[in-house]
TORKOL-4160 file (C-alpha; in steps of 0.2 Angstrom, whole numbers, padded with zeros to 4 digits, m for minus):
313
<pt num="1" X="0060" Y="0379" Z="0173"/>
<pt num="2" X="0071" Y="0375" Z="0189"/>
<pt num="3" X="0069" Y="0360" Z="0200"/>
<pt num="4" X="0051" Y="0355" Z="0203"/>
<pt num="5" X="0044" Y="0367" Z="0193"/>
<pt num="6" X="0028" Y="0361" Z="0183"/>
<pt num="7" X="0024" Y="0361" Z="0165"/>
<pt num="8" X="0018" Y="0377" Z="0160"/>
<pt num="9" X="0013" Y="0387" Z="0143"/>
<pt num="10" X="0027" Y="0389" Z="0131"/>
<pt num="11" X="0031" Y="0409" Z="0125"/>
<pt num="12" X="0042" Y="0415" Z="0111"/>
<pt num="13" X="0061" Y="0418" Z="0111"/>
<pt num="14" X="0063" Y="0428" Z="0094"/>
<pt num="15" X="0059" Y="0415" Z="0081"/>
<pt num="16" X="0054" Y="0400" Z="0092"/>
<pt num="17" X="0036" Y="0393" Z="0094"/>
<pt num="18" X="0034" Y="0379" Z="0103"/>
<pt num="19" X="0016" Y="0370" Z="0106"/>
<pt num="20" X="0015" Y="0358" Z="0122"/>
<pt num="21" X="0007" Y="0343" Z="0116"/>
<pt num="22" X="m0005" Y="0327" Z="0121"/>
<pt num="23" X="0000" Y="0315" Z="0108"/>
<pt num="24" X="0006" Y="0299" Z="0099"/>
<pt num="25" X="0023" Y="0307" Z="0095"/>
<pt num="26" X="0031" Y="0323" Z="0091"/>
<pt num="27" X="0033" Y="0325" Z="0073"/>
<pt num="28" X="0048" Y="0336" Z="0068"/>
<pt num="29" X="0053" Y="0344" Z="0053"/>
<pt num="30" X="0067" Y="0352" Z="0041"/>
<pt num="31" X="0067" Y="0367" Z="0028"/>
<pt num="32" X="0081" Y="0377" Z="0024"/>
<pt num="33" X="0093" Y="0366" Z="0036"/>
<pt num="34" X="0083" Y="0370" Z="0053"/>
<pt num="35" X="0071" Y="0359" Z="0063"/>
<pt num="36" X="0055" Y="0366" Z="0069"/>
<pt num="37" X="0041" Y="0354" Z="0076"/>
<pt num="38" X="0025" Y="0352" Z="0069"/>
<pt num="39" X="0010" Y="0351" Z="0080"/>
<pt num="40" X="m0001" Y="0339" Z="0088"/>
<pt num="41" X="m0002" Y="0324" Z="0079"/>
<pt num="42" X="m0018" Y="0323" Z="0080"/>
<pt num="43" X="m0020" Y="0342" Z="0072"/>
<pt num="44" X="m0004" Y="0347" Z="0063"/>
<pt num="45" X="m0001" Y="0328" Z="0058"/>
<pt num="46" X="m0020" Y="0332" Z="0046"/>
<pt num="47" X="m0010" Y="0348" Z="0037"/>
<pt num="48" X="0004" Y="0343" Z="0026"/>
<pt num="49" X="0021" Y="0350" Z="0028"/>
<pt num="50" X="0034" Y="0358" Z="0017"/>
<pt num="51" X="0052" Y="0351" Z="0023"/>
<pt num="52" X="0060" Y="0338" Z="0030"/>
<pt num="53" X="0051" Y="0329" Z="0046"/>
<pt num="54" X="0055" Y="0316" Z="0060"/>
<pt num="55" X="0042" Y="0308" Z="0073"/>
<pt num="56" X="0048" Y="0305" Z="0091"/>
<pt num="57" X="0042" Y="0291" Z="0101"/>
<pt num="58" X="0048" Y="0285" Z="0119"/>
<pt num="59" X="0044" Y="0274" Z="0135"/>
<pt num="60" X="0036" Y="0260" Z="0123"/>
<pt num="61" X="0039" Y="0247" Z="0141"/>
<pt num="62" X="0035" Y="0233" Z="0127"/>
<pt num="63" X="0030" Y="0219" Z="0140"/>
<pt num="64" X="0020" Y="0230" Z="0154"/>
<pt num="65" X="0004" Y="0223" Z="0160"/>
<pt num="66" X="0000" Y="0231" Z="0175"/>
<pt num="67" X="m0014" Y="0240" Z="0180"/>
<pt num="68" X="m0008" Y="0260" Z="0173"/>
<pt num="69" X="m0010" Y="0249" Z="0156"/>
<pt num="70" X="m0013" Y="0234" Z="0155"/>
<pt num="71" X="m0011" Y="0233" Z="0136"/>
<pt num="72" X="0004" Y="0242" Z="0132"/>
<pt num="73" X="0010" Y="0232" Z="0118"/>
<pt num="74" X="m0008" Y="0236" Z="0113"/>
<pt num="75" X="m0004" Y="0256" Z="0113"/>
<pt num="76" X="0010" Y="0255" Z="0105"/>
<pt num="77" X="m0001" Y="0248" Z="0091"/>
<pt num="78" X="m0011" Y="0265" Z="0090"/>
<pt num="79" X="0004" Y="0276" Z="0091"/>
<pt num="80" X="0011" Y="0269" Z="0076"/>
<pt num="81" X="m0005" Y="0267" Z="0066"/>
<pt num="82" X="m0008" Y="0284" Z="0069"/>
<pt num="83" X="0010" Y="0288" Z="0063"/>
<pt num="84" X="0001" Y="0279" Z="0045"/>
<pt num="85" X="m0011" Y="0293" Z="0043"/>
<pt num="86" X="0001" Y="0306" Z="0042"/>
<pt num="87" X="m0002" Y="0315" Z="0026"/>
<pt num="88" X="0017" Y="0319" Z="0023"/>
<pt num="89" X="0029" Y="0300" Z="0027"/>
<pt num="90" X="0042" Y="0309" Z="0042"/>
<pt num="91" X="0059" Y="0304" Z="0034"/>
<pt num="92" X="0063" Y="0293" Z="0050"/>
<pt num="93" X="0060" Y="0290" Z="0068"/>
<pt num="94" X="0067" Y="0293" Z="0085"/>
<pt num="95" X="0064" Y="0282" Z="0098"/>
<pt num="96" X="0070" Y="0289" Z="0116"/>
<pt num="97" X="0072" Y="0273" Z="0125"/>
<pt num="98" X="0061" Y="0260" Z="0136"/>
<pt num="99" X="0059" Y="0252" Z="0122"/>
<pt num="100" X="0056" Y="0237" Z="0132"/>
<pt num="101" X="0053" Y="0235" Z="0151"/>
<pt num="102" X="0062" Y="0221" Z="0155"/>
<pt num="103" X="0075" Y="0219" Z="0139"/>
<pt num="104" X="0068" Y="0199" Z="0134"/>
<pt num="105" X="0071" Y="0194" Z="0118"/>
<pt num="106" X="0051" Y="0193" Z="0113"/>
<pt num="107" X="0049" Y="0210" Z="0122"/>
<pt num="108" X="0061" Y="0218" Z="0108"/>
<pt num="109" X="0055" Y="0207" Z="0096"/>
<pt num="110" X="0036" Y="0215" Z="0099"/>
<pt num="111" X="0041" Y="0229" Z="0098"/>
<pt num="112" X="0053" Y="0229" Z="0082"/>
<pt num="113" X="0038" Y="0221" Z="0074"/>
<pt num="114" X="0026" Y="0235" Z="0078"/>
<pt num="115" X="0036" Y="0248" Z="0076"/>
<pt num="116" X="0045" Y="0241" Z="0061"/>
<pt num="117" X="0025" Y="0243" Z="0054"/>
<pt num="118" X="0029" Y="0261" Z="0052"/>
<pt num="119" X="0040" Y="0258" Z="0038"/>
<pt num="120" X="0051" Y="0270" Z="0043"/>
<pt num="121" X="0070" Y="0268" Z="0046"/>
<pt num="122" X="0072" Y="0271" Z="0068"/>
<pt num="123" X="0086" Y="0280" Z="0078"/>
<pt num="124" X="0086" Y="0273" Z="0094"/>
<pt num="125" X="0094" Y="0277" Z="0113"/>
<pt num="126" X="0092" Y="0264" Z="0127"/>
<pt num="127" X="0083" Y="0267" Z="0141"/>
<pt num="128" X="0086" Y="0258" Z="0158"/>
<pt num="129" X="0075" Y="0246" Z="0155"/>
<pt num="130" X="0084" Y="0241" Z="0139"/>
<pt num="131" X="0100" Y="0236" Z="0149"/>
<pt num="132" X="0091" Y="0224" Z="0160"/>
<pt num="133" X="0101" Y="0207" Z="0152"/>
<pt num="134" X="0114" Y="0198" Z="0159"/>
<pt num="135" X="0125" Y="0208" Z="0148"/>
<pt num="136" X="0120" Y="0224" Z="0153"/>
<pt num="137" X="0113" Y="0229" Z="0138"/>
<pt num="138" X="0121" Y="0218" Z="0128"/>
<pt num="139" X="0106" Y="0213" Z="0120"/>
<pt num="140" X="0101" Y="0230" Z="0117"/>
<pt num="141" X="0119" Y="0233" Z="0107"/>
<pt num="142" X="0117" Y="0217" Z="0098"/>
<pt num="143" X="0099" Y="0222" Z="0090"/>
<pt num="144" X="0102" Y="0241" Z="0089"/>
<pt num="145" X="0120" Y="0248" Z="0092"/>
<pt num="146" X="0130" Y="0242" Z="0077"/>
<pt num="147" X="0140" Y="0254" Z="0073"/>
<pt num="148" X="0139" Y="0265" Z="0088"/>
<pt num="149" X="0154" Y="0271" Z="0099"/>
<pt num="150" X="0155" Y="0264" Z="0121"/>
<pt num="151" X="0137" Y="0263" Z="0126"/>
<pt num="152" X="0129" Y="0264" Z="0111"/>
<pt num="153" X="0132" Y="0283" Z="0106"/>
<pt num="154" X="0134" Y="0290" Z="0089"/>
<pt num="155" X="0128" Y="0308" Z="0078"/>
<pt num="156" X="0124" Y="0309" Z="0060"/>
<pt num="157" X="0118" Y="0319" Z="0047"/>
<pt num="158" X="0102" Y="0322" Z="0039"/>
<pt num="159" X="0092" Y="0336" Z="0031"/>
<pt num="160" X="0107" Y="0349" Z="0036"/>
<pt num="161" X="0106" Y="0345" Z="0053"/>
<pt num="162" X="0117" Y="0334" Z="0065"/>
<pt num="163" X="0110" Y="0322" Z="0078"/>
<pt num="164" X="0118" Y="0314" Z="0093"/>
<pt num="165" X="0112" Y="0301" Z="0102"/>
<pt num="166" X="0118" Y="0299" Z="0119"/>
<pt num="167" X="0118" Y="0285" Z="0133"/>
<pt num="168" X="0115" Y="0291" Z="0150"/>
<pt num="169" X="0106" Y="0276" Z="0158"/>
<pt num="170" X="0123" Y="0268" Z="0165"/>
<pt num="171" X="0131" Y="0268" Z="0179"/>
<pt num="172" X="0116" Y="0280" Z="0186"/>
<pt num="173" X="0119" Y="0288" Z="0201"/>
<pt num="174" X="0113" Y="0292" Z="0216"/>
<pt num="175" X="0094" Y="0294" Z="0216"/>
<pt num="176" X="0095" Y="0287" Z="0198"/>
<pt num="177" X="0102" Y="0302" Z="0190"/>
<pt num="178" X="0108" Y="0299" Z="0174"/>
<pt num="179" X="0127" Y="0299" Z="0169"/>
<pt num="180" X="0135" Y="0301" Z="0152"/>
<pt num="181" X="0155" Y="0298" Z="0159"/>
<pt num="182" X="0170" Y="0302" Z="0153"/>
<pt num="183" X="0172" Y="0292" Z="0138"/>
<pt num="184" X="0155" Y="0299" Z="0132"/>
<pt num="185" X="0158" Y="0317" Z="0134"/>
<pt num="186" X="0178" Y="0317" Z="0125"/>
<pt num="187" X="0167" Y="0308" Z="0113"/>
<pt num="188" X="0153" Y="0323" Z="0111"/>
<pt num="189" X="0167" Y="0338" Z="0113"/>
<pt num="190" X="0174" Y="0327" Z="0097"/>
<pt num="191" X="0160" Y="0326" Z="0086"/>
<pt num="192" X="0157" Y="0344" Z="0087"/>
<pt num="193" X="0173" Y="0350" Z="0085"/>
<pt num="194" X="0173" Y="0360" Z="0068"/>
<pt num="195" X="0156" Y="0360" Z="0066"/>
<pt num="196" X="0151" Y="0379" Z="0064"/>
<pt num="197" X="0140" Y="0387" Z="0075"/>
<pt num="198" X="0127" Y="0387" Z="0064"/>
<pt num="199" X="0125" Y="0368" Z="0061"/>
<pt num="200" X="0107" Y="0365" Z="0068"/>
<pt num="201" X="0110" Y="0351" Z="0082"/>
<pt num="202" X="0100" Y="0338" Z="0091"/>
<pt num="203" X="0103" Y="0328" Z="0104"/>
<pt num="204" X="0093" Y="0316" Z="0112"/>
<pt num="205" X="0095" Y="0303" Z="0126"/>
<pt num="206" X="0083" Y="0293" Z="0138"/>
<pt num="207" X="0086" Y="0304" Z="0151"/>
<pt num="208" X="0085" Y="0324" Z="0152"/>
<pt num="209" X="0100" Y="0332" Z="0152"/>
<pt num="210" X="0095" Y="0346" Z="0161"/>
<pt num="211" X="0087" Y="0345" Z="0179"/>
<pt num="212" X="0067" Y="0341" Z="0181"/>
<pt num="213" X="0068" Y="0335" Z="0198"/>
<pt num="214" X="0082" Y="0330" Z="0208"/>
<pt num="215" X="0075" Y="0320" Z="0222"/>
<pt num="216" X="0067" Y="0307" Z="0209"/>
<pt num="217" X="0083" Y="0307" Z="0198"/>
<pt num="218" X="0074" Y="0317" Z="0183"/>
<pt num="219" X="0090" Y="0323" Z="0177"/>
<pt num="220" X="0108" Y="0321" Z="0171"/>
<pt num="221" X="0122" Y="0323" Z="0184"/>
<pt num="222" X="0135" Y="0328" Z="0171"/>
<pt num="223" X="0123" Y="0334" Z="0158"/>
<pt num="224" X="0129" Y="0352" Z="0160"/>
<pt num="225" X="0146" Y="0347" Z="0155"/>
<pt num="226" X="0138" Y="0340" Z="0139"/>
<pt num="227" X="0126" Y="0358" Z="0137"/>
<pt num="228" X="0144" Y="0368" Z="0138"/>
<pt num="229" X="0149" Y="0360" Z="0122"/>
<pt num="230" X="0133" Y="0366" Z="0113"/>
<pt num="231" X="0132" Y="0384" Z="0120"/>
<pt num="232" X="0140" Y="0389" Z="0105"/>
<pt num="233" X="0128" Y="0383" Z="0092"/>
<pt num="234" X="0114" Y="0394" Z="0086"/>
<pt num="235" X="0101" Y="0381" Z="0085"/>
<pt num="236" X="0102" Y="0366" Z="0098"/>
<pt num="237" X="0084" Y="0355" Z="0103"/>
<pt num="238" X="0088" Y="0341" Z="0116"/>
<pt num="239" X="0074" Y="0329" Z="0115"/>
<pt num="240" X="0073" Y="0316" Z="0128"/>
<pt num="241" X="0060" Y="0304" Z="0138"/>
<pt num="242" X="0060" Y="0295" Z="0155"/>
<pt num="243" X="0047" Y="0305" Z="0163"/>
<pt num="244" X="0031" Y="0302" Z="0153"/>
<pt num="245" X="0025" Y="0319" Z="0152"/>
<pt num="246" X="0029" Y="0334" Z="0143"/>
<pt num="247" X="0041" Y="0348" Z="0148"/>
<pt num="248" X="0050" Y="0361" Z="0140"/>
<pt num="249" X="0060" Y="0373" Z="0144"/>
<pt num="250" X="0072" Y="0387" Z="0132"/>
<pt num="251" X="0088" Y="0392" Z="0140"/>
<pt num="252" X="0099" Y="0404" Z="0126"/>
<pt num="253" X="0097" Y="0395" Z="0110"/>
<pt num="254" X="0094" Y="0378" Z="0114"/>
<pt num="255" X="0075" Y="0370" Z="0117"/>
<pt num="256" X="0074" Y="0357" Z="0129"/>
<pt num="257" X="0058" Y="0344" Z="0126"/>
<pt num="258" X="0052" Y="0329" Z="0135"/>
<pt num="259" X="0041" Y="0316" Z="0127"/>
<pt num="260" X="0024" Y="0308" Z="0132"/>
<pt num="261" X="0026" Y="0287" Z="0133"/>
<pt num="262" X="0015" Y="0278" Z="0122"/>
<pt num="263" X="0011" Y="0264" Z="0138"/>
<pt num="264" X="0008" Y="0274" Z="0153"/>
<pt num="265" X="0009" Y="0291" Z="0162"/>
<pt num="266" X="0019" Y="0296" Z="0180"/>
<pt num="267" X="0016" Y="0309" Z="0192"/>
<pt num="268" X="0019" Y="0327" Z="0192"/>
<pt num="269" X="0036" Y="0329" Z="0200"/>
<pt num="270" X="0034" Y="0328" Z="0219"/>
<pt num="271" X="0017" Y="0325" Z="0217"/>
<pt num="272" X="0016" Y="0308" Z="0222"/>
<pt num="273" X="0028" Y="0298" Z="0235"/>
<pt num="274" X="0039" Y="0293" Z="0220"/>
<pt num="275" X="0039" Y="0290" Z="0202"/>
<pt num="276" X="0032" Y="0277" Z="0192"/>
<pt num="277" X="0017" Y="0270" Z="0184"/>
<pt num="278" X="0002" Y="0281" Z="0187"/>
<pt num="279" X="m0016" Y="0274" Z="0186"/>
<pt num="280" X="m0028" Y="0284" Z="0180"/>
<pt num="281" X="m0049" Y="0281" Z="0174"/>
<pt num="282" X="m0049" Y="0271" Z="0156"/>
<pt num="283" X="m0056" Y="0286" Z="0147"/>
<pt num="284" X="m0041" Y="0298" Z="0153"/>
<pt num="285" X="m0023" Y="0286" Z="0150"/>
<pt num="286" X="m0025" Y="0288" Z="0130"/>
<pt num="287" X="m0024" Y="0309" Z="0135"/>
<pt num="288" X="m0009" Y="0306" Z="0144"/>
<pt num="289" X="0000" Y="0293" Z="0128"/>
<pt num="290" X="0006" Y="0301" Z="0113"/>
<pt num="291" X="0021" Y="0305" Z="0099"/>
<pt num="292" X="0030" Y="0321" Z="0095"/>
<pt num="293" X="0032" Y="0327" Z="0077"/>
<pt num="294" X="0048" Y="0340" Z="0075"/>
<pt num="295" X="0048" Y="0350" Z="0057"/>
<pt num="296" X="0061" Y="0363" Z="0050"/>
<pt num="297" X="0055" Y="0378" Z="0042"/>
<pt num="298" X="0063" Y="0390" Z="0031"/>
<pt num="299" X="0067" Y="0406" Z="0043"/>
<pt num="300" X="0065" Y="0396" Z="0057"/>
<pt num="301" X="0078" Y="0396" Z="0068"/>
<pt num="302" X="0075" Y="0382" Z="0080"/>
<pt num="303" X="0065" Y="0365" Z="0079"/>
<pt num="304" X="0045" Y="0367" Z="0077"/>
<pt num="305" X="0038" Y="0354" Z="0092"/>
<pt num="306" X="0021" Y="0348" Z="0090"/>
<pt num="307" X="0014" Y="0333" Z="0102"/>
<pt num="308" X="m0003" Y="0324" Z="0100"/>
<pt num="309" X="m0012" Y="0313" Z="0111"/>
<pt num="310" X="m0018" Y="0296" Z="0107"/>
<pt num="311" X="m0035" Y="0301" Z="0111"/>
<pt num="312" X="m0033" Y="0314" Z="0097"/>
<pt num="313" X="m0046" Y="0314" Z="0084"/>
């Protein structure tokens, strides 16, 4: 997609299949050391998977009470008792940021409690509204960043695959892009140096690191730098959150996927005069909330992506 363009239906690039979603999360899986994501949570999540699996969750805004959702702590709920139904446990989850939306103590400590439900270990990345303390994020380090490098980035293993979780919510720039900084990107070429190209890779941030729409700082202004380290790399999927809807784009061999929230939707890019929480009719916001499941397939060469409304059945 290029700047501004809208969501569309995903095709194949050789062994990739991609479903957009509507859903609680995206669940993810592993076989044969390459992600694929499973589909919608509400659908995939019935059939039971061979594999290793991960669930992806984002903009949980654990304190919003405004009209687009008055309930969002409330949402949250749903999302992860739906993750409970799963027929195969996902080995962890990844949580893309937003975590709270106004980073108070009883904000974080809502939403560790619900999501700590799950009884799943958590990845997570900040979002912007996690840095909001006096200490800039502080807070957020203290409760979730022990043992990450500047910012709160780190990588590990799992499953034969490598994660990365980047920052990008610092020092935003103008229009609110997001920035990863020097620091961060010596960091990234660093990690991957002597990885071999056929180490299956994700990345995810708050963030997209490729461009969605400029003019309402949907993007990363030094995300292509970031890209360049991975264009060597047979398998990349970059998951990220921020915007609220789903997106996807395939550019070589990496998969770029955007996440529903679990409390409330936004606009279309350039769709609205600017982003930020969208009202729609009570019967419709639990279409617009959902997860992403991601599973790895034997013979698969990329992540399998499959996203599932909270209104799924």
């Amino acid at each position: 997609m290029n700047d501004g363009e809208q969501p569309g239906g995903i095709g194949r690039r050789g062994a990739l299949h991609c479903m957009v979603w509507a859903g609680t999360g995206v669940l993810w899986g592993l076989s044969g050391g390459v992600p694929r994501s499973l589909g919608l949570v509400g659908e995939a999540m019935a059939a039971p998977t061979s594999g290793f699996t991960f669930l992806q969750i984002s903009d949980s805004h654990v304190g919003f009470d405004k009209p687009a959702n008055p309930n969002a702590l409330g949402t949250l709920q749903e999302a992860v008792a739906r993750i409970g139904t799963l027929p195969q446990k996902p080995d962890f989850l990844i949580h893309t940021g937003d975590i709270s939306h106004l980073s108070k103590p009883k904000e974080f400590d809502d939403a560790d409690q619900v999501i700590g439900g799950a009884g799943l270990p958590v990845h997570y990345v900040p979002g912007e509204h996690d840095l909001l303390d006096d200490g800039t994020g502080q807070a957020y380090r203290d409760r979730y960043g022990r043992g990450s490098q500047g910012a709160g980035w780190y990588s590990f293993d799992s499953g034969g695959v490598h994660f990365i979780g980047l920052v990008n919510v610092v020092d935003l720039k103008a229009g609110g892009l997001g920035n990863l900084g020097h620091d961060q990107l010596e960091w990234l070429e660093d990690d991957l140096r002597g990885k071999s190209g056929s180490t299956p890779i994700v990345v995810f941030a708050h963030i997209p690191l490729w461009t969605v729409y400029r003019d309402w700082g949907w993007g990363t202004e030094d995300g292509a730098q970031a890209l360049s380290y991975l264009k060597r790399f047979g398998s990349v999927t970059v998951l990220n959150g921020h915007i609220h809807q789903l997106m996807q784009k395939v550019e070589g061999d990496v998969t770029f996927h955007t996440a529903m929230s679990t409390a409330f939707p936004q606009p279309a890019p350039g769709s609205a005069p600017s982003p930020g929480p969208m009202t729609v009719p009570a019967d419709r916001l639990r279409s617009l909330l959902g997860t992403t499941r991601v599973t790895v397939l034997q013979g698969t060469k990329p992540l399998a992506i499959t996203d599932s409304p909270l209104s799924a059945s």
